[in-house]
N, C-alpha and C positions, 0 to 999 in steps of 0.2 A: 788500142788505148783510146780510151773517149775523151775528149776536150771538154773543158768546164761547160762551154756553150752547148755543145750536144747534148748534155747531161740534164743542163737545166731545160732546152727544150723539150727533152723527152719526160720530163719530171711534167712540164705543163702541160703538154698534151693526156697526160696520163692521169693527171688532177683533172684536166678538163672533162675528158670519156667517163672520169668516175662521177665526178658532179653530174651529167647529163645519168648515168644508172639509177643515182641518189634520186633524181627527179620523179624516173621511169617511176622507181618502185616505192616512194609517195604516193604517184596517181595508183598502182595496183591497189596500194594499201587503203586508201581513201574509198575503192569502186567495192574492195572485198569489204570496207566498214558499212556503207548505204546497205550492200546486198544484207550483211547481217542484220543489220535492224529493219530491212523489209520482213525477213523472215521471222525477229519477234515480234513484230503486230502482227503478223497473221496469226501467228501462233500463242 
């Protein structure tokens, strides 16, 4: 049985690894937007 306090730590750790994902896949989404607009001025 988990204790309230375990429960919320594991709640923020779990908030926290997702915030750091959110981040990750901004910057992908961000590197894949440059790439596609390099590709239509060349094109």
């Amino acid at each position: 049985m988990l204790t309230l306090s375990s429960l919320s730590v594991a709640l923020y750790v779990s908030l926290r690894s997702l915030d750091k994902f959110r981040s990750i896949n901004f910057e992908i989404k961000s590197v894949i937007s440059i790439i596609n607009q390099l590709i239509v001025r060349r094109g």
